[in-house]
SERO-4910 file (N, C-alpha, C, O; in steps of 0.05 Angstrom, whole numbers):
BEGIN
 pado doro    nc1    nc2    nc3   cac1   cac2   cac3    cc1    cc2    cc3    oc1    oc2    oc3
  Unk    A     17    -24      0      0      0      0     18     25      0     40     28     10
  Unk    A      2     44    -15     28     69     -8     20     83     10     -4     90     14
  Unk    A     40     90     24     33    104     50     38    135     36     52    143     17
  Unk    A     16    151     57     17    184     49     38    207     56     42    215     79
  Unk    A     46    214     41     60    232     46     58    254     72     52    277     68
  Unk    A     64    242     99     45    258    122     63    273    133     81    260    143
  Unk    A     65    304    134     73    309    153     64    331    163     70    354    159
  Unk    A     41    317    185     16    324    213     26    330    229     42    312    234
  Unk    A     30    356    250     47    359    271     35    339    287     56    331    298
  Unk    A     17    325    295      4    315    313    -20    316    323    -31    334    336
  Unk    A    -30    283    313    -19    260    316     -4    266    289    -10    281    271
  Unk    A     10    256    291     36    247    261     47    228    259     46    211    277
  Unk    A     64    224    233     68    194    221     85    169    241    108    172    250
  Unk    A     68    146    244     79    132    258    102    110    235    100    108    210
  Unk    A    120     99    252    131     82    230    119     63    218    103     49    231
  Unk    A    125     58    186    116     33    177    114     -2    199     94    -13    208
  Unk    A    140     -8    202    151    -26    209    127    -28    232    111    -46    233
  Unk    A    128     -7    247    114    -12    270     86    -20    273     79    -34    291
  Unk    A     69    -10    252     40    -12    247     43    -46    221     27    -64    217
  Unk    A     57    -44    214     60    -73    209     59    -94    229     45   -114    226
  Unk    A     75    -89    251     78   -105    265     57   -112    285     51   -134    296
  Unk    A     49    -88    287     22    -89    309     -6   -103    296    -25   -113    307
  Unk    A      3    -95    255    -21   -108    239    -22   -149    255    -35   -167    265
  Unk    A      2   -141    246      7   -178    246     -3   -201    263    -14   -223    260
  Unk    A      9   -177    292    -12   -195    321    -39   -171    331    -44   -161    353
  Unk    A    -49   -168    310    -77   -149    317    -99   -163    338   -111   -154    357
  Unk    A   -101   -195    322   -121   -217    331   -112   -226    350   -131   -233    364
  Unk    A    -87   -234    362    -76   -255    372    -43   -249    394    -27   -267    399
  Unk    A    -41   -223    404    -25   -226    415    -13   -239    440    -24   -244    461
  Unk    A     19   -245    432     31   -260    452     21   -294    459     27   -308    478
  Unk    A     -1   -300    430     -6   -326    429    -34   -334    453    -43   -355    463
  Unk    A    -43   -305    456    -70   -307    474    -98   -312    468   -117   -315    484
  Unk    A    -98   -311    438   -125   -306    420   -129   -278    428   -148   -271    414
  Unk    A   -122   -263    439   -136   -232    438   -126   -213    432   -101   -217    432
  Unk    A   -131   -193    426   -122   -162    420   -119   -152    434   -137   -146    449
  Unk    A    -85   -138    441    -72   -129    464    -92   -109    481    -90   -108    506
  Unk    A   -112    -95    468   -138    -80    476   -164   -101    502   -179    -96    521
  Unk    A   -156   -127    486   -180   -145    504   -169   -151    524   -184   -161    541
  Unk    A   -135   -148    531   -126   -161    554   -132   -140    580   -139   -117    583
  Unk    A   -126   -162    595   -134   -154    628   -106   -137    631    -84   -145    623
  Unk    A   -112   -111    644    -82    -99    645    -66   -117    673    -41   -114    677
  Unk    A    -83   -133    689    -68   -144    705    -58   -172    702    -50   -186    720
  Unk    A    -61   -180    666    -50   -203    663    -13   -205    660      2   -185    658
  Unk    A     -3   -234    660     17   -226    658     32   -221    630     56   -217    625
  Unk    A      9   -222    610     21   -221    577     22   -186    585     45   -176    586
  Unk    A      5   -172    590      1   -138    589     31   -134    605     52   -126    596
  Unk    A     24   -145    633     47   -134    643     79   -136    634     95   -120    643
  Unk    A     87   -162    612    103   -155    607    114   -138    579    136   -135    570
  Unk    A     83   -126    567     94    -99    555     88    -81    563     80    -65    546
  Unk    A     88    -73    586     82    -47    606    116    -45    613    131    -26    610
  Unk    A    124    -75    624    144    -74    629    169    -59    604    181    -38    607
  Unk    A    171    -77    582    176    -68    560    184    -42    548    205    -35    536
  Unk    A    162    -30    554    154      4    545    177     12    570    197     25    563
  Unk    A    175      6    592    183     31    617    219     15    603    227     29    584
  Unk    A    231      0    606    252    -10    602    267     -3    569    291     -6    563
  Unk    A    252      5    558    249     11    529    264     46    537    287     51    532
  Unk    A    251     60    546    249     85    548    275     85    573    282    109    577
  Unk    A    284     74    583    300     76    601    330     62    587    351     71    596
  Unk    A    331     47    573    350     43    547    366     64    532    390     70    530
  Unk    A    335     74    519    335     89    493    352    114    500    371    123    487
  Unk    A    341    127    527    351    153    531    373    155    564    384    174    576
  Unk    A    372    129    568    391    140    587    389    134    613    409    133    627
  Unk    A    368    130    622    356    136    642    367    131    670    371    107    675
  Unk    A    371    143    684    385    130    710    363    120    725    339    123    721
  Unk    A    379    103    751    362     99    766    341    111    792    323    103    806
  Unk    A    355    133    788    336    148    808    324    163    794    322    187    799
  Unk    A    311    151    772    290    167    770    267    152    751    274    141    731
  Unk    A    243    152    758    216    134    761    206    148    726    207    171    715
  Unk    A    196    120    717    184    129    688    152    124    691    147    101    696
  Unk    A    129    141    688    112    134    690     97    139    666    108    148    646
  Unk    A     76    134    668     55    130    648     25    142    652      9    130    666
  Unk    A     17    165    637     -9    182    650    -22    193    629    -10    202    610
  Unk    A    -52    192    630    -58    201    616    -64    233    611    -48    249    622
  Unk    A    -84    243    597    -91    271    593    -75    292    580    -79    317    582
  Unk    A    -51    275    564    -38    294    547    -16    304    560    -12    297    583
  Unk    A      1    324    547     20    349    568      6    361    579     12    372    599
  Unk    A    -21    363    568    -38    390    582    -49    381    613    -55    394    633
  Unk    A    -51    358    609    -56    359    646    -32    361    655    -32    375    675
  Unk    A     -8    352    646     17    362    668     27    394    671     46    403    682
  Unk    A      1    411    653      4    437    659     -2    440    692     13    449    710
  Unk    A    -30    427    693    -39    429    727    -16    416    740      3    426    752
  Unk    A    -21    389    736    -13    371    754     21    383    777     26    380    801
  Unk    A     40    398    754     55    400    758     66    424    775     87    422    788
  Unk    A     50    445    774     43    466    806     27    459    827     27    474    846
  Unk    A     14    438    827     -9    418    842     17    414    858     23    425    879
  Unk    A     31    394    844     53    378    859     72    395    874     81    390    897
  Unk    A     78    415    858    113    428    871    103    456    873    123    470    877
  Unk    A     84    468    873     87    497    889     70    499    917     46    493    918
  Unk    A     80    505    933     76    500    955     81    540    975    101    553    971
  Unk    A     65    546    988     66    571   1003     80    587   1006     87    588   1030
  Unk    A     90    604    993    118    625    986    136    614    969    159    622    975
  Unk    A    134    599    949    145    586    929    130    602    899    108    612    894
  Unk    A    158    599    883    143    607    849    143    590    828    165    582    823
  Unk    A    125    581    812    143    571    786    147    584    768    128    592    754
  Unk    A    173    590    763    181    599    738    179    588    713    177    564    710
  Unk    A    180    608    690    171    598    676    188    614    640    191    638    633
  Unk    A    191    601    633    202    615    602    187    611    579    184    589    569
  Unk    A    178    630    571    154    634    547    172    627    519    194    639    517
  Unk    A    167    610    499    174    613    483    151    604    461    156    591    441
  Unk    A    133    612    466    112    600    445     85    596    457     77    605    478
  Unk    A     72    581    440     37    576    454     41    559    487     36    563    510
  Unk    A     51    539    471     44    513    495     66    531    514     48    542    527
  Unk    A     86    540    523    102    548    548     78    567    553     78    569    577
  Unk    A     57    583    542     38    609    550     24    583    566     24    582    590
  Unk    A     13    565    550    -13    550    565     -7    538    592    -18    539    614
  Unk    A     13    527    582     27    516    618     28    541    641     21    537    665
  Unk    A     35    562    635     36    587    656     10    590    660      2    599    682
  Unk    A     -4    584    643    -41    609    652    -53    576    666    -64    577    689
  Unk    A    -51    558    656    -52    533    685    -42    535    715    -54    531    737
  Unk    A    -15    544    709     -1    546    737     -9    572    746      5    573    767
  Unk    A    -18    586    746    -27    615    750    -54    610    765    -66    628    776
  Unk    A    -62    587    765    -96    585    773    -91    570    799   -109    565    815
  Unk    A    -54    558    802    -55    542    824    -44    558    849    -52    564    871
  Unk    A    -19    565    831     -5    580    859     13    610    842      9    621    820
  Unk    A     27    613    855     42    643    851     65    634    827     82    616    831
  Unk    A     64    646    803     86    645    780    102    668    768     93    691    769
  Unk    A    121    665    759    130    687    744    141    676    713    145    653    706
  Unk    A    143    694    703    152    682    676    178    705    670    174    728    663
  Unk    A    206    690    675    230    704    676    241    705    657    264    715    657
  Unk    A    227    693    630    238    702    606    219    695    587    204    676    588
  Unk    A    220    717    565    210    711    536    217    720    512    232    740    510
  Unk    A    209    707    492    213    716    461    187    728    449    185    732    425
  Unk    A    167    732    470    142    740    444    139    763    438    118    768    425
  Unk    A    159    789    445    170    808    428    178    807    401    168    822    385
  Unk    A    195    790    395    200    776    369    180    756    354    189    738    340
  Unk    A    161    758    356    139    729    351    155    706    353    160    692    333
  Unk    A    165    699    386    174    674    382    187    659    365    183    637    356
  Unk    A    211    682    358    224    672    327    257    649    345    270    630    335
  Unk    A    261    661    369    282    645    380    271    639    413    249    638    424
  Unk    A    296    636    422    297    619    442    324    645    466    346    656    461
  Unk    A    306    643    490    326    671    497    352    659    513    349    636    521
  Unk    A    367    666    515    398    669    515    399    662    551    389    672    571
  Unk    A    414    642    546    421    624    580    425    645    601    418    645    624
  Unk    A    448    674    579    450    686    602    422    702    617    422    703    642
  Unk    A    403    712    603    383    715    601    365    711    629    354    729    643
  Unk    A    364    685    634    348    668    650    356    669    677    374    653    684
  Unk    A    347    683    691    347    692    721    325    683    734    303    693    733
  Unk    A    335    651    757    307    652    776    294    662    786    289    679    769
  Unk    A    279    668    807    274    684    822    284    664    856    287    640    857
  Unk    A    286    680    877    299    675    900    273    648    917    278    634    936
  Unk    A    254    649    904    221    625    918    223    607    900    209    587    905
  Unk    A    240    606    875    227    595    849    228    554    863    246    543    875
  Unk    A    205    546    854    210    518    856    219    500    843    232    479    848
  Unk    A    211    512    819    220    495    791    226    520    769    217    543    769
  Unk    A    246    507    750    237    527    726    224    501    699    225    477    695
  Unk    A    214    521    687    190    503    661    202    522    637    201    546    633
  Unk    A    214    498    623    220    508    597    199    492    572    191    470    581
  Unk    A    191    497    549    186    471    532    204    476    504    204    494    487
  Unk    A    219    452    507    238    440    491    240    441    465    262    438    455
  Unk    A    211    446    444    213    452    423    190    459    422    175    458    442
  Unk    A    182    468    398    157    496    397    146    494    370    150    509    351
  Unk    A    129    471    370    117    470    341    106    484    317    105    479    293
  Unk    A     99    504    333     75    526    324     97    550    309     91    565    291
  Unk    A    122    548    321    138    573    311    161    562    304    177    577    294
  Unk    A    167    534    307    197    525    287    216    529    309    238    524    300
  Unk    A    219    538    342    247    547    340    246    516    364    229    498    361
  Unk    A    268    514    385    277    492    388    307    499    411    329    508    405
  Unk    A    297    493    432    327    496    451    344    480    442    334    459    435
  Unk    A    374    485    439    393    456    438    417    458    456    436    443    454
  Unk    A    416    478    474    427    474    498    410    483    524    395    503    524
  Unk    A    412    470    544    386    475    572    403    489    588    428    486    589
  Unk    A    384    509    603    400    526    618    410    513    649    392    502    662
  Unk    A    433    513    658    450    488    675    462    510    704    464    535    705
  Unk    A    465    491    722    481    498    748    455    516    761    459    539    771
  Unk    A    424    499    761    404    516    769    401    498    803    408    475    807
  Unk    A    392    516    821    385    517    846    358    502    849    351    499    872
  Unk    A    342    492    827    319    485    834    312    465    807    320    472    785
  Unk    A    301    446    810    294    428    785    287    447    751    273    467    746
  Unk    A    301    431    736    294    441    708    269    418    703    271    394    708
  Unk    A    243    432    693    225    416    683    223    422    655    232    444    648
  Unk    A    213    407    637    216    412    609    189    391    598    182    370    609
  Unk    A    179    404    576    146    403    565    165    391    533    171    407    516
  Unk    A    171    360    532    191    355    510    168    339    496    173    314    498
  Unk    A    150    344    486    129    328    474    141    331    440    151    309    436
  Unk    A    142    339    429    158    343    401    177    343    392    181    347    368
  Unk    A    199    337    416    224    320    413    233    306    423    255    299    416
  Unk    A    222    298    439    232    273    458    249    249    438    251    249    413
  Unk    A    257    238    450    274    216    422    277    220    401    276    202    384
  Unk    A    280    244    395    295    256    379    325    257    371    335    255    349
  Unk    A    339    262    402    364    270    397    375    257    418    358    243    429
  Unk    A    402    254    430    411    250    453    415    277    470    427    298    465
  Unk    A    399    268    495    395    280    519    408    276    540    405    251    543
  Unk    A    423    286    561    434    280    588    399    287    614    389    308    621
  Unk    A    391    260    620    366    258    634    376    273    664    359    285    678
  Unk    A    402    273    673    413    289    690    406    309    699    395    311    721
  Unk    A    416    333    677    403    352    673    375    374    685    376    397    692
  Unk    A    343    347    682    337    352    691    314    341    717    319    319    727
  Unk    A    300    352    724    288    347    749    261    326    732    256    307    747
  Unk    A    251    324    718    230    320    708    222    320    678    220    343    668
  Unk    A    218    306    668    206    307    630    186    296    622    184    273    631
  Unk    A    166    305    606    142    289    601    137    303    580    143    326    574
  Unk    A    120    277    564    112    298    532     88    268    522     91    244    526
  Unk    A     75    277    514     52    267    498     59    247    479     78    256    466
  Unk    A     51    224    471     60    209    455     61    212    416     67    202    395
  Unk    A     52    229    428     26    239    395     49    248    367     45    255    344
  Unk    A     69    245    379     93    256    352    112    244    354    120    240    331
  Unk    A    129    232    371    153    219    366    144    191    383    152    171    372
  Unk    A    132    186    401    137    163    403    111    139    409    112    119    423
  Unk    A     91    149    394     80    133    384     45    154    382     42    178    384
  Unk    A     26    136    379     -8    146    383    -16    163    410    -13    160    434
  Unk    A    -26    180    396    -48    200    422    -58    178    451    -64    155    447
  Unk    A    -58    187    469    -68    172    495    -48    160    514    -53    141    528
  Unk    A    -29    171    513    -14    172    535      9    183    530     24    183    510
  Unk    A     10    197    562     38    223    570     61    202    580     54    184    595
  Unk    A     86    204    571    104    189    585    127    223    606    138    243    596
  Unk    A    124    215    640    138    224    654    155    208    665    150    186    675
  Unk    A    188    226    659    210    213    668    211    234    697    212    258    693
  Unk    A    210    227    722    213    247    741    228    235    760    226    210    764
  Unk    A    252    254    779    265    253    787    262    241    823    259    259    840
  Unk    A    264    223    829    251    203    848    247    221    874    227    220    887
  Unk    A    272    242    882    264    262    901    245    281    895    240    298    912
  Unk    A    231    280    868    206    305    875    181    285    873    160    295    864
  Unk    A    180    259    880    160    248    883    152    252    919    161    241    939
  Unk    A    132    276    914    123    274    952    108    255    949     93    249    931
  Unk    A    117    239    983     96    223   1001     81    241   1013     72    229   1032
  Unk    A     73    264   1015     54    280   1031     35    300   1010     28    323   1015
  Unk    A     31    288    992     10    307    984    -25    291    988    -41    287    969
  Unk    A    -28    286   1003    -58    276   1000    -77    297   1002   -100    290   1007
  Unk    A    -73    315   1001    -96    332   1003   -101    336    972   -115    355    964
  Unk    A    -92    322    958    -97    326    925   -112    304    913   -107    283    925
  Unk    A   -128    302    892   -145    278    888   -117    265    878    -95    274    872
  Unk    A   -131    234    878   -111    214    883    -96    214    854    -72    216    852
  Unk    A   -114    212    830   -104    223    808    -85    236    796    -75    226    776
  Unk    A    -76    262    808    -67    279    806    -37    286    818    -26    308    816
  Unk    A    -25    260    832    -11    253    847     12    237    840     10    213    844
  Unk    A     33    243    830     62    233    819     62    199    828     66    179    814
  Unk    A     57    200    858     64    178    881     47    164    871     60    143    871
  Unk    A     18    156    858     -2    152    854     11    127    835     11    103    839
  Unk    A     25    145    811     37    126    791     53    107    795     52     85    784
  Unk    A     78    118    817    110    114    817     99     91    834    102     69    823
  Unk    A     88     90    856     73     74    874     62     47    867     59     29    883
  Unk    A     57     47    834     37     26    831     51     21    800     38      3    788
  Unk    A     63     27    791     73     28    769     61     33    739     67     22    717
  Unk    A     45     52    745     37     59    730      2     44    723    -15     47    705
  Unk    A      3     28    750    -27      9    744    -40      9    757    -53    -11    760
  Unk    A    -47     37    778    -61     48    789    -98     42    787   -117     34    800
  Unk    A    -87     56    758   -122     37    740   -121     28    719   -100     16    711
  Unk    A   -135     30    708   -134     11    682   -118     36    657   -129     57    650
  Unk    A    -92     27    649    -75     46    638    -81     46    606    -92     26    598
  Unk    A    -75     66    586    -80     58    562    -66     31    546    -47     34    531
  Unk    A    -74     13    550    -59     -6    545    -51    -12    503    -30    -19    494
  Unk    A    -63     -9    494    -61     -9    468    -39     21    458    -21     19    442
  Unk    A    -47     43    469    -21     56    467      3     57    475     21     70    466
  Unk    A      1     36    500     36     37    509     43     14    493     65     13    482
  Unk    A     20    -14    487     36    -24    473     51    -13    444     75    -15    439
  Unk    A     37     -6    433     53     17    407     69     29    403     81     29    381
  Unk    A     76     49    429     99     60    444    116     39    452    140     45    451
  Unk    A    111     16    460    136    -12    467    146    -19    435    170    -24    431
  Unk    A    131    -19    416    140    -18    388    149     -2    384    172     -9    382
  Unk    A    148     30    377    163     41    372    185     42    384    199     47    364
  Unk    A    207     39    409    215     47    420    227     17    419    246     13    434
  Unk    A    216     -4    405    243    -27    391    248    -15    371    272    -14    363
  Unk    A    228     -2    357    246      6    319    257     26    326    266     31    303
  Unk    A    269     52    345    285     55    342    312     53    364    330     67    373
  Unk    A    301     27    367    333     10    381    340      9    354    360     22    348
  Unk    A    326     -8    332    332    -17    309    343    -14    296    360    -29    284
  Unk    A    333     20    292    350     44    276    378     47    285    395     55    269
  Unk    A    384     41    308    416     48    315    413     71    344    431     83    356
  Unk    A    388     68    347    385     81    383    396    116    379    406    122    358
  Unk    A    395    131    394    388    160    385    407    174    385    406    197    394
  Unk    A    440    159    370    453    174    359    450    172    322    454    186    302
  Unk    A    443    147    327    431    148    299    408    169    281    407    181    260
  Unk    A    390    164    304    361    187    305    372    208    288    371    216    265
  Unk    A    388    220    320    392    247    314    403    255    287    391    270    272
  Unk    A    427    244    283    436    246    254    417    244    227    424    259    208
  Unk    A    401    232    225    381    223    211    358    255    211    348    267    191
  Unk    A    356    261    235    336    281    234    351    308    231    339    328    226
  Unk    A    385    307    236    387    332    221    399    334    198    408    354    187
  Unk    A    400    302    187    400    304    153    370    308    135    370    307    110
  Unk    A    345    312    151    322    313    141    316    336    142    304    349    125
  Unk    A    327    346    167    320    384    164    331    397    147    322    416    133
  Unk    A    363    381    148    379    402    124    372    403    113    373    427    108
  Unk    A    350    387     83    340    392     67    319    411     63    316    426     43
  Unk    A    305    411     81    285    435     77    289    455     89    270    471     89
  Unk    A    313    463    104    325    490    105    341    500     88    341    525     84
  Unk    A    363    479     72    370    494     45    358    505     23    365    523      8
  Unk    A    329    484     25    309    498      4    304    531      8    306    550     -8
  Unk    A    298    531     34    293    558     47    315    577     36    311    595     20
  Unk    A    339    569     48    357    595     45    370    591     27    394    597     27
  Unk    A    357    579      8    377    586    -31    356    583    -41    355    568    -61
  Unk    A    329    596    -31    305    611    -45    307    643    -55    288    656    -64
  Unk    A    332    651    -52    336    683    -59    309    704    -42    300    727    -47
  Unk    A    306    686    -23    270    700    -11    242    699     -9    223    709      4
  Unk    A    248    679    -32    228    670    -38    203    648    -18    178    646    -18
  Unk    A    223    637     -6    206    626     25    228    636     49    252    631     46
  Unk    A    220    645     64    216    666     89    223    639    113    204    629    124
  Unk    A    257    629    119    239    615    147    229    631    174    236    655    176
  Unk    A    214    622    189    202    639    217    222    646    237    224    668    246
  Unk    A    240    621    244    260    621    265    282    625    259    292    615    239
  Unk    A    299    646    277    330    646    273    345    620    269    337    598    277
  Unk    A    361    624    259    383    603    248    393    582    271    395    558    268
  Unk    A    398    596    293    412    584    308    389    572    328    395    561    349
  Unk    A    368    575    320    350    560    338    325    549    318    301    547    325
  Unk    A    335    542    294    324    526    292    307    501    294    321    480    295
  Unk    A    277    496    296    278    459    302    282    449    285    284    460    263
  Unk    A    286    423    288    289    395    277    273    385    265    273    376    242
  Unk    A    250    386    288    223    372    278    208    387    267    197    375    248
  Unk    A    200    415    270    179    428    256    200    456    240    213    473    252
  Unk    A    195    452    215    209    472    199    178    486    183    159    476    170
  Unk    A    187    516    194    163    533    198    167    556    176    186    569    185
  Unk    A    160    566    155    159    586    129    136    590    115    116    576    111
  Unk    A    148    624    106    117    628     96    139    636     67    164    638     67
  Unk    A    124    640     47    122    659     22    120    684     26    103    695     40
  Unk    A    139    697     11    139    732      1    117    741     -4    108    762      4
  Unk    A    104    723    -18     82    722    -34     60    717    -24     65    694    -18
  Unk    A     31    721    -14     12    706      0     -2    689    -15    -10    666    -12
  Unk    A     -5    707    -37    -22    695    -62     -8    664    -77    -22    645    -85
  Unk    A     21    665    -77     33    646    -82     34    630    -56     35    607    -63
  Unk    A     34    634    -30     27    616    -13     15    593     -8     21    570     -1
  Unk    A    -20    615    -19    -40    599    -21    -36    576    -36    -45    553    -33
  Unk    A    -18    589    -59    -16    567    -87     -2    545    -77    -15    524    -80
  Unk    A     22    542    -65     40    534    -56     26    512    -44     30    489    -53
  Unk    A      6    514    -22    -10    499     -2    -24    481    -20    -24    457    -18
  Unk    A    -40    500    -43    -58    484    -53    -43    467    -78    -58    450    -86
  Unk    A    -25    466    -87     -6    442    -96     13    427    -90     24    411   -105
  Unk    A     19    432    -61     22    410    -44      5    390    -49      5    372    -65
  Unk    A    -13    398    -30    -33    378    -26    -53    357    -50    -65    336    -45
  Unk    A    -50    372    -74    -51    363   -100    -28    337   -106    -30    313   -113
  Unk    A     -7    356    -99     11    328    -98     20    308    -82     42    298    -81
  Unk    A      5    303    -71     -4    282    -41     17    294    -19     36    279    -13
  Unk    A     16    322     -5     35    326     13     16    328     23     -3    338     10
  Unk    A     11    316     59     -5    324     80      4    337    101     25    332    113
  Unk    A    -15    359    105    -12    372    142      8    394    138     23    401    157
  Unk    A      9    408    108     32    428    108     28    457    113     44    475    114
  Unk    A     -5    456    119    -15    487    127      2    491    162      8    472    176
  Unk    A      4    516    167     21    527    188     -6    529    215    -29    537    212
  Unk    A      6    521    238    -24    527    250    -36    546    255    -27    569    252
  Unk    A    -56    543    263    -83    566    261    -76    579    264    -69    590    243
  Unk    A    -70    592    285    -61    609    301    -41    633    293    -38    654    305
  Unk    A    -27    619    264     -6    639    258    -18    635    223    -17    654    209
  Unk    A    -26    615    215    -20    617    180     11    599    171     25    582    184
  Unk    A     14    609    148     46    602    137     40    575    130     19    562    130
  Unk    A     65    570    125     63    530    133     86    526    144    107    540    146
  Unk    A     78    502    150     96    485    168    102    457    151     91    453    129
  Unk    A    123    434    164    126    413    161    138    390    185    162    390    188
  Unk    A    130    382    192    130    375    212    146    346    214    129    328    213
  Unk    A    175    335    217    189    316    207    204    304    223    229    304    223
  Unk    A    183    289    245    188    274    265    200    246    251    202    235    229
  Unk    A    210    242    282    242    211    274    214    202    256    214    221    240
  Unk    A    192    187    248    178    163    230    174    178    205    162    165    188
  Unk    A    183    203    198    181    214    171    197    204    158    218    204    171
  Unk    A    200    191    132    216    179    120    230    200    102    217    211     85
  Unk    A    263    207    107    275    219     99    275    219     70    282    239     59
  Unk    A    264    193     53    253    208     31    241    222     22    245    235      1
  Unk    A    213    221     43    192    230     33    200    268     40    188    285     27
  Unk    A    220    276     61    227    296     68    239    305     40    227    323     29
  Unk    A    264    293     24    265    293      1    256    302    -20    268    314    -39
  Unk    A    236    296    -17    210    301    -47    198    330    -32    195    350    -45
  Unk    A    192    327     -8    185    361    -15    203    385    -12    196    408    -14
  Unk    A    232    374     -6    252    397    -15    247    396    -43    231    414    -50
  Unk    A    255    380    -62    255    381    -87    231    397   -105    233    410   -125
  Unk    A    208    389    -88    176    403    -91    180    433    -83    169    450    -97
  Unk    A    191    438    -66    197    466    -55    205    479    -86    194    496   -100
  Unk    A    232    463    -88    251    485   -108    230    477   -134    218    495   -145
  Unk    A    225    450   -143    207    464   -170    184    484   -175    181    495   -197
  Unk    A    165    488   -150    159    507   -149    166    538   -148    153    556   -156
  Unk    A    185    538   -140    195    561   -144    205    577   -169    204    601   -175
  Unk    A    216    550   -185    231    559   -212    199    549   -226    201    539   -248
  Unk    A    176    550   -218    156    555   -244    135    577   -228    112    580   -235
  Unk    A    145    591   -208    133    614   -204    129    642   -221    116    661   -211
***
């Protein structure tokens, strides 16, 4: 079958290999007659791809041992709440660094819980970069600081974290997570949505740092509660089980690939291409983000032209390119070329880029 040319910020393209594989034992996994969906999450076929997934993700990136991988639902956007719920506490702040929509949404969450500040931003510049380490000054209460790691909506993309901080670095890495190689060190806490790099919508994977799991928060519904997970391993209740198994697949294909020095290489031989298109367009496409902060995964440009824009969009998509309109919120387009984009298919729309241009 041919697969479509997708590139959906999210949900977005999962790997072949992988949806193959999940085709294969759809009816019948692990030799049970059932569909990983019909099993009991407290059997022992489930549990050992629950197991799988957390061991997978603890491989892939690093993971030390002090620090607990869980599994939650409700997107990043509940770890907007969840995450001043947990760690701000009575003359405490969370800080916070704006670089785009989702770092705004996480603050106006935490703003409803307890006391925040937001000690740096770019939306002077429309979120074209990422502000400068020296920049970033805690405040003297701060509990945490909250950065998010890459920024779909505007192309740009941290690639160094600000270091030698007094209080946990938390980071909103839903659009790059296994992406690149990371030092989990670093920070206090990471969680990101599965919906773009590492596998289907319906579950948040948090890597958190075993000392900010309090034993004393009960005054919070039980839900809502780090300990809740780390406690039970993630099987508190009945967990998405058909998405982590997917996520335990992805996260063999890219052992497969060569584990995430491979990745990375791979994803910034996919960008290069459609940033050279960009900047040996004589101007002709406009990228959004400074150079040096570029992302990886979402390469963000508009046209000189609007009218040729439009055109631009509407022969894409003529020629089976999906998901290349820019989001709502801003216009332009985007491309969105997470690790399961097939560096060919990245390929064909550099090449699509430049013939359009020379029949403008």
């Amino acid at each position: 079958m041919k697969r479509a040319l997708n590139f959906n910020a999210g949900p977005a393209a999962m790997p072949a290999e992988v949806l193959q594989k999940a085709e294969k034992h759809w009816l019948n996994i692990a030799d049970t007659g059932m569909a990983v969906m019909e099993l009991s999450h407290r059997s022992k076929e489930y549990e050992q791809i629950h197991e799988n997934a957390i061991q997978g993700l603890r491989k892939l990136l690093s993971i030390p041992s002090d620090y607990e991988v869980l599994f939650i639902q409700g997107g990043a956007s509940l770890q907007f709440s969840m995450i001043p719920m947990n760690f701000l506490h009575e003359n405490t702040s969370g800080n916070y660094v704006l670089t785009g929509s989702w770092s705004e949404k996480a603050l106006k969450e935490a703003q409803k819980i307890g006391s925040t500040a937001p000690i740096a931003s770019t939306k002077e510049n429309s979120y074209r970069s990422i502000p400068q380490l020296s920049d970033i000054n805690t405040t003297e209460n701060a509990a945490y600081l909250h950065i998010t790691s890459n920024n779909t909506i505007y192309g740009t993309q941290w690639h160094t974290y600000p270091t030698q901080l007094h209080i946990p670095l938390i980071a909103d890495m839903s659009s790059d997570i296994l992406s690149k190689q990371i030092d989990i060190n670093q920070f206090g806490m990471i969680y990101a949505g599965a919906q773009k790099n590492l596998g289907p919508s319906g579950v948040t994977v948090v890597i958190i740092h075993k000392d900010l799991i309090s034993q004393d928060n009960d005054h919070l519904p039980t839900m809502l509660q780090y300990k809740t997970y780390a406690n039970n391993s993630s099987l508190y209740n009945t967990p998405p089980t058909l998405a982590i198994y997917l996520l335990s697949l992805v996260l063999e294909w890219a052992e497969e690939k060569g584990g995430l020095q491979a990745i990375e290489k791979m994803n910034e031989n996919k960008a290069k291409y459609l940033y050279d298109a960009i900047d040996e367009s004589d101007g002709f496409y406009l990228g959004h983000a400074e150079k040096s902060r570029r992302s990886m995964m979402n390469v963000t440009f508009n046209l000189a032209d609007k009218e040729k824009e439009a055109l631009f969009l509407q022969s894409a998509s003529d020629a089976g390119f999906i998901g290349l309109n820019g989001h709502r919120s801003i216009g332009g387009c985007r491309a969105s070329i997470y690790n399961a984009v097939p560096e060919d298919h990245v390929y064909k729309l550099a090449q699509f880029m430049k013939s359009f241009k020379r029949n403008s």
